[in-house]
C-alpha positions in Angstrom: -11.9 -15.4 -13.7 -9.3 -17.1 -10.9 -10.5 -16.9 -7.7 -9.7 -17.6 -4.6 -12.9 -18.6 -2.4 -11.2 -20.3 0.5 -9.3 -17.3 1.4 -12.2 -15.3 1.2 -14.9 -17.2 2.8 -12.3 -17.7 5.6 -12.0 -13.7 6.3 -15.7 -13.1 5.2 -16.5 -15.4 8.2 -13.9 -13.9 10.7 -15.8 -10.6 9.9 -18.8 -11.9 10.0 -18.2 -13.6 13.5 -16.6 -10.6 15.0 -19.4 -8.1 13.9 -22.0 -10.4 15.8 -20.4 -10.8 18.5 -20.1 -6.5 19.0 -17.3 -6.8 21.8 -14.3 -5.6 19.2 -14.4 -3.2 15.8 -14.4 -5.1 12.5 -10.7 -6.0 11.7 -11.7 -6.3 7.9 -14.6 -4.3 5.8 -15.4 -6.1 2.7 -16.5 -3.8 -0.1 -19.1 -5.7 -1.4 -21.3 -3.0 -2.6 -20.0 0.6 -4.6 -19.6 3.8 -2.9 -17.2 2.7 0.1 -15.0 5.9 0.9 -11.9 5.5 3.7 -11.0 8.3 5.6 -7.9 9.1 7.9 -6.8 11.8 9.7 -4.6 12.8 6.9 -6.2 12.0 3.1 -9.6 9.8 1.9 -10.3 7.7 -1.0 -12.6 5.4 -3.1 -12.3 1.8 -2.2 -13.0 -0.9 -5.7 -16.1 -3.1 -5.2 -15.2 -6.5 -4.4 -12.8 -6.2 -2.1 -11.4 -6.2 1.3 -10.2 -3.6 3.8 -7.6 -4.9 6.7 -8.6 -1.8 8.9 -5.9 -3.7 11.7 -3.3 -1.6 9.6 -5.2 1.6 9.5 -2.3 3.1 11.9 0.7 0.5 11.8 3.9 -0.1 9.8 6.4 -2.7 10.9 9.9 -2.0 10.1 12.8 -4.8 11.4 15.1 -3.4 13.8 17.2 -5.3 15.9 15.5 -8.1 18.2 12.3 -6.9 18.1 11.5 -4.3 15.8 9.6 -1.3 15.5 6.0 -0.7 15.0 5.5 3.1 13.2 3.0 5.0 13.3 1.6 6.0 10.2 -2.4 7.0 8.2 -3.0 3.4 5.7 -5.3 2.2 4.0 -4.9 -1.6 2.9 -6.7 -3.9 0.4 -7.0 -7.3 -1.2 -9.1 -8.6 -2.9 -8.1 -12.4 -2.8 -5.6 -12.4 -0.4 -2.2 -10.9 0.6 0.3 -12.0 -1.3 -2.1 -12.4 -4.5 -3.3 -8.6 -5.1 -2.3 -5.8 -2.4 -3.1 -1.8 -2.2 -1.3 -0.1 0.1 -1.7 3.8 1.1 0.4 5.0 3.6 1.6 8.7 5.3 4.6 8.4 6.9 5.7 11.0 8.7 8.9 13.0 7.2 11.1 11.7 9.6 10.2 8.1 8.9 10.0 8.1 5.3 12.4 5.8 4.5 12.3 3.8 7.1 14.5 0.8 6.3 17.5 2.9 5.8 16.4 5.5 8.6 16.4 8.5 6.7 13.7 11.4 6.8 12.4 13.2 3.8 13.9 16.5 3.2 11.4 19.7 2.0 13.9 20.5 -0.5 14.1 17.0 -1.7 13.0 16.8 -5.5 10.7 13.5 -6.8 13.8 12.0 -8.4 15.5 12.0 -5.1 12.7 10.7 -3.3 12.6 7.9 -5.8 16.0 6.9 -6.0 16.0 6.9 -2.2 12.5 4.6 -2.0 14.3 2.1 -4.6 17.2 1.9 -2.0 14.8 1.5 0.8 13.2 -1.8 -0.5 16.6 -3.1 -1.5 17.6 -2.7 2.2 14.4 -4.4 3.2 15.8 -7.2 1.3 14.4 -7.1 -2.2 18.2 -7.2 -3.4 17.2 -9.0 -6.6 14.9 -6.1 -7.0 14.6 -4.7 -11.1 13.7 -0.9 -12.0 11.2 -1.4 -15.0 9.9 2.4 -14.8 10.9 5.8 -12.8 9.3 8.7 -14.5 7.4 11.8 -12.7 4.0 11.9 -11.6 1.5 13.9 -10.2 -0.6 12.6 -7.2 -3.8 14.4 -6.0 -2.4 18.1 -7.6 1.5 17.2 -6.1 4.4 16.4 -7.7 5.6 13.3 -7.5 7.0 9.9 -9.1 6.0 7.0 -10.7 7.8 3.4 -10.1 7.8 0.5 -11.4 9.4 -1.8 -10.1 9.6 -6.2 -10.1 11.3 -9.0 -7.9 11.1 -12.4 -7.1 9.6 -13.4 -3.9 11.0 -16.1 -1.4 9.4 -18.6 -3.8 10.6 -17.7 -6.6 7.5 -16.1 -8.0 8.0 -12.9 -10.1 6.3 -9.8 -8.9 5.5 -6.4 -9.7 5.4 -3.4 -7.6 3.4 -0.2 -9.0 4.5 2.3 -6.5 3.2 6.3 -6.7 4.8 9.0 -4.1 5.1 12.2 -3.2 6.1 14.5 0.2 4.1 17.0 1.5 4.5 19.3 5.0 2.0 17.0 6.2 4.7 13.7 5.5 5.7 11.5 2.9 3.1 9.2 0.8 3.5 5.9 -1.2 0.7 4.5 -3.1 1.6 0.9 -4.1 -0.1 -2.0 -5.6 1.5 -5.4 -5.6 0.9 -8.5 -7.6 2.5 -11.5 -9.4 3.2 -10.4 -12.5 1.7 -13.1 -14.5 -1.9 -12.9 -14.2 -2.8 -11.0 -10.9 -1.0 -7.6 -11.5 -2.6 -6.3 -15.3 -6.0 -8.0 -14.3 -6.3 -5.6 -10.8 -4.2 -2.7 -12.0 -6.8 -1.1 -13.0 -8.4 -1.1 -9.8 -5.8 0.6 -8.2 -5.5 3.5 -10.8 -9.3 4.3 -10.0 -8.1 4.3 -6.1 -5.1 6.5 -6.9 -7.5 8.8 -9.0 -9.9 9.2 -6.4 -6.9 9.9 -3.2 -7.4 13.2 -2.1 -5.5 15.0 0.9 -7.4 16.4 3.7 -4.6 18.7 4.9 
């Protein structure tokens, strides 16, 4: 199996350090043992053995606007396993007003899942995926909701082809996309499976 020990070590340590030290919370969990649950304000879920939790992002989403840009905020839950950029599990409540945040629009409640997808394919192009390839949109449901299902694949600054397994839904209480990101070579069907056992176990608290 391809690993990655550098960039783990590196962040095992950085926990490790910070932990000890008990001035600051933990910027990562590693999930080293079963049974890990996170937990927000808005839903909860099973985190995979194995891997990490960047809980610096737990209430953060940076959009690009103008000079400086905007931090949002937002309920996420965000895992690797062997590095951003290598395998990546993102869960994250916007509100409704912020759901597509790139092109500034707010999710409406009479908004059907085909909308919503069609609008969050237009949102990543404007975050400048334009090379960006629809491989699947189909319907879905997430935790007892209607939703969508997309599929989606690009090719990042380097050149490297990637795939984008994205799951979504709105809800009075906002509007949530369940991704998993990976290069589509060997990274994204080794780990997907990882991420279907997260979305299975995503429950809403509201």
């Amino acid at each position: 199996m391809m690993q990655r020990p550098g960039i783990r070590s590196t962040a095992v340590a950085a926990l490790l350090a910070l932990t000890l030290a008990g001035c600051v919370a933990p910027p990562w969990q590693l999930t080293d043992k079963g049974g890990y649950t996170a937990e927000n304000a808005a839903f909860k879920v099973s985190l995979p053995t194995g891997w990490m939790w960047a809980k610096y992002l737990n209430a953060g989403y940076y959009v690009p606007r103008a000079e400086r840009g905007q931090w949002l905020a937002v309920d996420r839950v965000t895992l690797t396993r062997d590095g951003f950029g290598l395998e990546d599990i993102d869960l994250v409540r916007f509100d409704l007003k912020d759901a597509f945040p790139h092109l500034q629009k707010p999710f409406a409640g009479n908004m059907l899942p085909s909308e919503a997808a069609d609008l969050l394919i237009a949102d990543l192009k404007k975050a400048g995926l334009e090379s960006l390839t629809v491989l699947g949109n189909e319907p879905a449901t997430i935790a007892g909701k209607p939703g969508f299902k997309l599929h989606v694949a690009y090719k990042n600054g380097r050149g490297l082809s990637t795939e984008r397994l994205m799951y979504g839904f709105g809800h009075k209480s906002g509007f949530y996309v369940l991704s998993y990101e990976a290069p589509g070579l060997y990274y994204f069907p080794t780990y997907k499976n990882a991420f279907l056992g997260v979305l299975n176990s995503f429950r809403l608290k509201g």
